[in-house]
C-alpha positions, 0 to 999 in steps of 0.5 A, spaced: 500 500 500 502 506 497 501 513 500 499 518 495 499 526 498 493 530 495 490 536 494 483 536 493 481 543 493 484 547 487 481 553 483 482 555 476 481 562 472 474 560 471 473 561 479 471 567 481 477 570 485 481 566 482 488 568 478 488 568 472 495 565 473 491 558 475 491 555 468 492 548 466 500 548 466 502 552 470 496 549 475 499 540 473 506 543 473 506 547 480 502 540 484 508 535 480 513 541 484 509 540 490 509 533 490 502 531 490 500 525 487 493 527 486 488 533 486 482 535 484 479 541 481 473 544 484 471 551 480 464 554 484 458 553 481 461 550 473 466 543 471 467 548 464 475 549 465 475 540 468 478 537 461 484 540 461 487 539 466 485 531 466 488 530 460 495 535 462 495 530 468 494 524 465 499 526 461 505 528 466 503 522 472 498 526 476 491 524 477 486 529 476 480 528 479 473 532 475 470 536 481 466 542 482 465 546 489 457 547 489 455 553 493 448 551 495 441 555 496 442 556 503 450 559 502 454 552 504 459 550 500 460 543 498 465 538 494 463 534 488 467 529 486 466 524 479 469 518 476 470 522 469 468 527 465 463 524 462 458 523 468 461 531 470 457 534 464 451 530 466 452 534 472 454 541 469 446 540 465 444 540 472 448 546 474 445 550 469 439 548 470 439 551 477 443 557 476 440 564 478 441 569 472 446 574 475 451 577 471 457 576 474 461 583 477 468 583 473 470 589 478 468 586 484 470 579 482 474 578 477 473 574 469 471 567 469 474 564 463 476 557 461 482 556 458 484 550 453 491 546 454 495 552 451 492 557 456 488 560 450 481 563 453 475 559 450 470 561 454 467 566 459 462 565 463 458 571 463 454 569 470 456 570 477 459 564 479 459 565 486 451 566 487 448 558 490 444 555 486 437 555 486 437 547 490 438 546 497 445 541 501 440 535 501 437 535 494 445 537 491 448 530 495 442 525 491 443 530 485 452 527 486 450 521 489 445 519 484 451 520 479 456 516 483 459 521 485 463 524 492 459 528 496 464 533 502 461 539 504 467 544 505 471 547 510 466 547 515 471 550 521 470 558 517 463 561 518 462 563 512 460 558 507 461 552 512 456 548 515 456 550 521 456 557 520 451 557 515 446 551 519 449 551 525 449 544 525 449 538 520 443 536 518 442 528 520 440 525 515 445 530 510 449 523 507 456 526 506 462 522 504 466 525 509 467 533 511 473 538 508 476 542 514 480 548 512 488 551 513 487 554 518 486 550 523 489 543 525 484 537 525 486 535 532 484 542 535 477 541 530 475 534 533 476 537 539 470 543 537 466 537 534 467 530 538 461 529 535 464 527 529 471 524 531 469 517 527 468 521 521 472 522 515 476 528 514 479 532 509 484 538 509 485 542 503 487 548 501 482 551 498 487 554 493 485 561 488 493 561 486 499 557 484 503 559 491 497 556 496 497 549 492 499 544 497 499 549 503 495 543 507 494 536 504 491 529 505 494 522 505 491 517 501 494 510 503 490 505 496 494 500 493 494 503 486 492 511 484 485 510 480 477 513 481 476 506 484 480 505 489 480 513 491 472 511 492 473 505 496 477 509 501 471 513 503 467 506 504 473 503 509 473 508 515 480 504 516 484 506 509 
């Protein structure tokens, strides 16, 4: 059994607030640099800017996991993971068919572009990215589920866009994967907060929006080989 190092929350260009530095290249070659074997690129509210970064990665050693950071109706931020790039755009059509029609502010929020493996721009999204969607925590982890995907709502220790700061709790019946702490504090001092959750599994990510903040913190995944099967069974076995 190996252990694969893991960042499993990156932001690309496509992100708002995100660099326009977070490109396919610059993002495959800095996570190799970092010594990362694994991540995942979790764009809010869109997969639209996913495919490249799979293929440079598979291209240069480095699985990418097909992800999306879904900014839910009652403003908690949750991670989707899924097996391929097929199954993502099934989840994008839902995507779209939830959003809200605000247009995004470039001033305020910068430009939500989606680059292709050259880093040439191919697209613009022209809605806000940041506004939830129009569909509640629950419906959104069936939606993920249902699609056999990965469902971990995100850095749950920050009051805004956490969990436990939009909720104040977790809902009981809320069918999660495992629950995403952020840099900013260590899961020994969160569980010590939360002993309610101390059995559950934990992820820590960096949440990054540019090149230098890519493997701040990271997780250990030990699997006996680096695939979307043996990545999902880990979060099956509360021993891996």
């Amino acid at each position: 059994m190996e252990v694969f190092k893991a960042d499993l929350h990156i932001h690309t260009c496509l992100s708002p607030c995100g660099d326009l530095d977070m490109s396919p290249r610059n993002i495959v070659r800095t996570a190799i640099e970092k010594g990362l074997r694994m991540i995942a690129i979790t764009d809010h509210n869109s997969t639209r800017n996913v495919k490249p970064y799979v293929e440079i990665g598979k291209k240069n050693g480095l699985f990418v996991i097909p992800g999306c950071e879904v900014n839910t109706q009652e403003e908690v931020h949750c991670l989707c993971y899924f097996p391929d790039l097929e199954v993502l755009n099934e989840f994008q059509q839902y995507l779209d068919e939830k959003m809200l029609d605000i247009k995004n502010d470039i001033d305020l929020f910068g430009y939500q572009v989606a680059v292709d493996e050259n880093d040439v721009i191919i697209y613009e999204e022209e809605r806000s990215l940041y506004a939830g969607i129009q569909d509640d925590i629950e419906s959104v982890q069936q939606k993920v589920h249902s699609l056999g995907g990965i469902f971990v709502p995100a850095h749950i220790d920050r009051m805004k866009n956490g969990i436990y700061g939009q909720l104040g709790f977790i809902p009981f019946d809320l069918q999660y994967d495992a629950l995403e702490i952020s840099k900013r504090i260590s899961p020994e001092d969160f569980l010590k907060q939360h002993p309610e959750i101390a059995s559950k599994k934990i992820l820590q990510s960096s949440d990054a929006h540019y090149l230098d903040h890519i493997a701040s913190v990271h997780t250990d995944f030990y699997m006996d080989e680096l695939n979307w099967e043996n990545f999902k069974a880990t979060f099956l076995n509360r021993k891996s």
